[in-house]
Each structure stands twice: as structure tokens, then as C-alpha cells.
C-alpha positions as CSV (number, residue, x, y, z in Angstrom):
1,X,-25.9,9.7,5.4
2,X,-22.2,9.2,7.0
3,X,-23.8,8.6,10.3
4,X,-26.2,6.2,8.9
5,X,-23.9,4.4,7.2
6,X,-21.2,4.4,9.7
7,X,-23.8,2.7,12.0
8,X,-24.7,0.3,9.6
9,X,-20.9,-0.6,9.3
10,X,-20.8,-0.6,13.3
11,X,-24.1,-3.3,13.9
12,X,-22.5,-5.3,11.2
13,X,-18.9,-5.5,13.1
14,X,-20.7,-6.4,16.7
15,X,-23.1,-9.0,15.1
16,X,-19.9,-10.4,13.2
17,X,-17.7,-10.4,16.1
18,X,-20.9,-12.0,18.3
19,X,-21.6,-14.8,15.6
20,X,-17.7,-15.5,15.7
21,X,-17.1,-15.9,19.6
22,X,-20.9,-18.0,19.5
23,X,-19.2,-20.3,17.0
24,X,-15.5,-20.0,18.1
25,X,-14.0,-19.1,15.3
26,X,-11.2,-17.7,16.4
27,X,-9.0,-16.2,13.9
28,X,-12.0,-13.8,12.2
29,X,-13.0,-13.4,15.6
30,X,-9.8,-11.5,16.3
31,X,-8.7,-10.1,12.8
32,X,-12.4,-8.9,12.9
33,X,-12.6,-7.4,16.3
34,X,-9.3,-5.6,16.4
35,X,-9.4,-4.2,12.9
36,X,-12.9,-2.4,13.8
37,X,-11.9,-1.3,17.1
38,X,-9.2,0.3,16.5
39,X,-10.4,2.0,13.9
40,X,-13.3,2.9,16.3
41,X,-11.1,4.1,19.0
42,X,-9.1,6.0,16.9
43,X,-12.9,7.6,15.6
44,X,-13.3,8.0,19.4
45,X,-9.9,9.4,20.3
46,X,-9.9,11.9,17.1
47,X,-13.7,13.4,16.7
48,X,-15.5,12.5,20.1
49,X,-13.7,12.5,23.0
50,X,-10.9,15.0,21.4
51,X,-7.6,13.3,22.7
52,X,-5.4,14.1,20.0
53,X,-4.5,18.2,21.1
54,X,-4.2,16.3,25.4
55,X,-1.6,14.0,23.7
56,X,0.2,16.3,21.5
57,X,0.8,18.7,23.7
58,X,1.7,16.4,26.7
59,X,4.6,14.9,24.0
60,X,5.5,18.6,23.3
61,X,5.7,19.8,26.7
62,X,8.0,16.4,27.3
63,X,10.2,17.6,24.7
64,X,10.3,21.0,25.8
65,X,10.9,19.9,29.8
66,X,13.6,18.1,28.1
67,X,15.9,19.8,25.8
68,X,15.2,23.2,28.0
69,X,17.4,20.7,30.8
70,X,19.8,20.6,28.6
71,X,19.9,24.1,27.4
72,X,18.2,23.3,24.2
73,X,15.7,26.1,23.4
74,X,12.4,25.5,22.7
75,X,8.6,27.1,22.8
76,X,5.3,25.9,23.3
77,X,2.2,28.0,21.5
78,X,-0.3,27.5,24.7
79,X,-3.0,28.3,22.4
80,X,-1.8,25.4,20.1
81,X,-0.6,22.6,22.0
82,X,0.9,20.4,19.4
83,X,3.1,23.2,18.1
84,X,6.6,23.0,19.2
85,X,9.0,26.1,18.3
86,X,12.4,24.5,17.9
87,X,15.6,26.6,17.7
88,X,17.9,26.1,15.0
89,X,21.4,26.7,15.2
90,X,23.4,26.3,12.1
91,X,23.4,28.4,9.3
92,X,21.5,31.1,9.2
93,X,19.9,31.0,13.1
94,X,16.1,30.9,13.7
95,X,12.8,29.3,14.7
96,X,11.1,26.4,13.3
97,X,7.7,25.2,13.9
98,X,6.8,21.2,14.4
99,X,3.0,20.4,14.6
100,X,2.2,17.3,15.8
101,X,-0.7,15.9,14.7
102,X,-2.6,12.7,14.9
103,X,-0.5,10.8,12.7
104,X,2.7,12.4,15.1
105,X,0.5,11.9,17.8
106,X,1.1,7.7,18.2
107,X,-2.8,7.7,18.7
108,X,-3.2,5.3,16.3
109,X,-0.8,2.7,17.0
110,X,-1.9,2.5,21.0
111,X,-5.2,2.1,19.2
112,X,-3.9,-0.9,17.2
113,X,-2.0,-2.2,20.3
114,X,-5.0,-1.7,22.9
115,X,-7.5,-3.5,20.0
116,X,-4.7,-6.4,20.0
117,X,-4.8,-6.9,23.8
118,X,-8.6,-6.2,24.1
119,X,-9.9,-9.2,21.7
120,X,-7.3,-11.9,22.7
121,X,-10.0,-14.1,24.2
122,X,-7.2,-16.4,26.1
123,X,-6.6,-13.3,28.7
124,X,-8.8,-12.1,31.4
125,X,-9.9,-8.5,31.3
126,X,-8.0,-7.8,34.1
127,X,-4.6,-8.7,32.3
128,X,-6.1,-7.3,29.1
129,X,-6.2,-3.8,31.0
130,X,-3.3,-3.7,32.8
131,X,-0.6,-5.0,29.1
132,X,-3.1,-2.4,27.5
133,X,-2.0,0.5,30.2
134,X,1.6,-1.0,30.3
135,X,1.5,-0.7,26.5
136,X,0.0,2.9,25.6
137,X,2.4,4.1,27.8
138,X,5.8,2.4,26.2
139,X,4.0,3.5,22.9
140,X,4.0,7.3,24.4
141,X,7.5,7.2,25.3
142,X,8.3,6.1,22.3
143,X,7.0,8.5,20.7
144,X,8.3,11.2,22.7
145,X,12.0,9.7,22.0
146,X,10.9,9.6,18.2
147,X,9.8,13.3,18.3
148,X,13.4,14.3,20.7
149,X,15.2,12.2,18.0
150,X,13.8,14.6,15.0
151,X,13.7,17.7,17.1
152,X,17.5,17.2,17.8
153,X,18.4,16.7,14.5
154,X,16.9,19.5,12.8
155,X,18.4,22.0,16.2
156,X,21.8,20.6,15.3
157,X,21.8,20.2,11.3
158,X,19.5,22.9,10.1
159,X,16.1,22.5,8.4
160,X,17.2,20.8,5.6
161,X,17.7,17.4,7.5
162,X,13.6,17.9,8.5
163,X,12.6,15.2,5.9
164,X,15.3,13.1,6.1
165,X,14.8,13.2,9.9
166,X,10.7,12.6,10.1
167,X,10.3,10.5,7.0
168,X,13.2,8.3,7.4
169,X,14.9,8.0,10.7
170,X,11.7,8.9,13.0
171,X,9.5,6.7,11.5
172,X,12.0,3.9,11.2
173,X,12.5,4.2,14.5
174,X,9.0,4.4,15.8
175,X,8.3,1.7,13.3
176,X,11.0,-0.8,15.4
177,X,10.4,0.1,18.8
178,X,7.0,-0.1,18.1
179,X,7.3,-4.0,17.1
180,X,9.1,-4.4,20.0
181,X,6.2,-3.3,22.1
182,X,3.6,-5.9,20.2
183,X,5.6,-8.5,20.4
184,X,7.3,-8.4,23.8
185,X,3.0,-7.5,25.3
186,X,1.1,-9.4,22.6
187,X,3.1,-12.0,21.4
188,X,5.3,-13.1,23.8
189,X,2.1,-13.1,26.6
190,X,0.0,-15.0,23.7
191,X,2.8,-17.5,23.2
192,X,3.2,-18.0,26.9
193,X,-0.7,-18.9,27.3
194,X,-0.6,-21.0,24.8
195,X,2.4,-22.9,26.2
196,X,0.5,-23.0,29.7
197,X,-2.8,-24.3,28.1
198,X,-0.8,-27.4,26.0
199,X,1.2,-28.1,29.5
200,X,-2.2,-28.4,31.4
201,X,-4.3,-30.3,28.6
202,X,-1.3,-32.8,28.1
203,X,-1.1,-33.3,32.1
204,X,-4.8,-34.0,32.2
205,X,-4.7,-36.5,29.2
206,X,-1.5,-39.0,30.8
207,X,-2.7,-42.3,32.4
């Protein structure tokens, strides 16, 4: 019944996005396709293709290459590679466990940013690829200095900074940097086209 249903859901997106671009309407055009494309490519990333343990253990063996630089010490379960054992210093001194997990993972905001890029219908697919590359891999980083920013904090204040360090500070963080990455691909690129387009239709239209 899911999987009915879910196809159902999945016809009706493509005809809508197909009877928007026919007709040019724009604006649902967009909002349509890159609301049901991310949430396919997250569907994709999650259940199908099985990304979310490649990227959370490719952010926690970042972390681990570096804090272990800096004589930070840290542990990676091999057989559950979004674990990350981070040692904690103050207080009473032992080993606490991070898992990332998909919402840790950034999965589903290069999902959101790739879905942006994707259904911009002013770009070619050629740009659209490479700002979508460019941009998943800012969106990583990020990630990785949100994760190094949490992991440091709870090594250097104990684990009772864990909440105010993920809920607060990571995510606020994230949350920034991540707007930054929109608008400085997605935005600033959109604004720019737009800006060409208006110089070459006014150029066209003097006596």
C-alpha cells in the first residue's frame, strides 16, 4: 500500500512539474519540483542507494584525522561508521559516544541545495551540475566543522555541554553557514542571470 501510494504521489509530481514547464509557470514549477525532489533524493540517499553510513563515516573519520593531529583522542567503531568515541577530559575522565545519523549526516540539506540548483530553469545542466558539486561539497565541510565544533566542546567541557553544544551552537551554526551556501550558489547565480537577461532584452529593444 506505501509503495502504491508513494507512486501515485510520484506520477502526480512529474505530470505537475511537466504541465508547469508546458505552460511556464514558473514559480509552481520550481516550489513544485524542488520540494518533491529533494524529498526523493533524500528517499534515494536514505533507503535505496544507502548513502547515509558512506557519509557518516567519511565526516567521522574527518573528525578523527583531525583532532588525532592535534593530539585529541578519538575512536572509530569500523563496524559502525557513524559512531565516533570522543574522549572527555574534565571531571571524571572517559569515553563518549556520538552517532551521526541522517539528520547529523547534512544529507538532507545537499538534497534541498542540489533540488534548488537542479529545477532553476534559467541555467544549463552543465552549470546546474557543477554549483550542485561545488555546493554538496561546502555543505560537507560544513558539516564536518559543525560536528569538530560539538565534538570539541563536549572533549574540553565534559558531557554536560552535549545539548547545549548540538542543539544550540551546532545547529545555529550549520543553520548560518548553510544560508550562506544558498545564497552565495543559488541566489546570487539566480540574481546574476537575471541581471544578464534584462541587459540583453533592453539592448535588443533600443532604436
Amino acid at each position: 500500500m506505501n509503495l502504491i501510494l508513494l507512486s501515485l504521489i510520484g506520477i502526480l509530481w512529474l505530470l505537475s512539474i511537466i504541465f508547469f514547464k508546458r505552460f511556464r509557470i514558473w514559480i509552481l514549477y520550481y516550489l513544485v519540483g524542488t520540494v518533491g525532489f529533494a524529498y526523493m533524493l533524500v528517499g534515494l540517499f536514505t533507503h535505496v542507494f544507502n548513502f547515509e553510513p558512506l557519509v557518516a563515516h567519511s565526516i567521522a573519520l574527518e573528525i578523527h584525522d583531525l583532532l588525532n593531529f592535534v593530539a585529541i583522542p578519538t575512536e572509530i567503531f569500523q563496524h559502525a561508521p557513524g559512531t565516533l568515541l570522543v574522549l572527555v577530559v574534565p571531571q571524571k575522565v572517559g569515553w563518549t559516544a556520538l552517532q551521526i545519523g541522517v539528520e547529523s549526516s547534512g544529507l538532507l540539506e545537499i538534497s534541498v541545495l542540489v533540488s534548488l540548483v537542479t529545477f532553476y530553469p534559467l541555467w544549463s545542466w552543465h552549470k546546474k551540475m557543477v554549483l550542485a558539486v561545488i555546493g554538496a561539497a561546502f555543505t560537507w565541510l560544513a558539516n564536518v566543522a559543525r560536528m569538530l565544533i560539538i565534538v570539541l566542546m563536549l572533549h574540553f567541557f565534559g558531557n554536560g555541554v552535549l545539548f547545549l553544544a548540538h542543539t544550540f551552537i551546532g545547529k545555529a551554526f550549520f543553520f548560518f553557514v548553510t544560508i550562506g551556501i544558498y545564497w552565495f550558489l543559488v541566489t546570487t547565480n539566480s540574481l546574476t542571470e537575471i541581471k544578464k537577461k534584462i541587459s540583453q532584452t533592453s539592448s535588443t529593444v533600443q532604436p
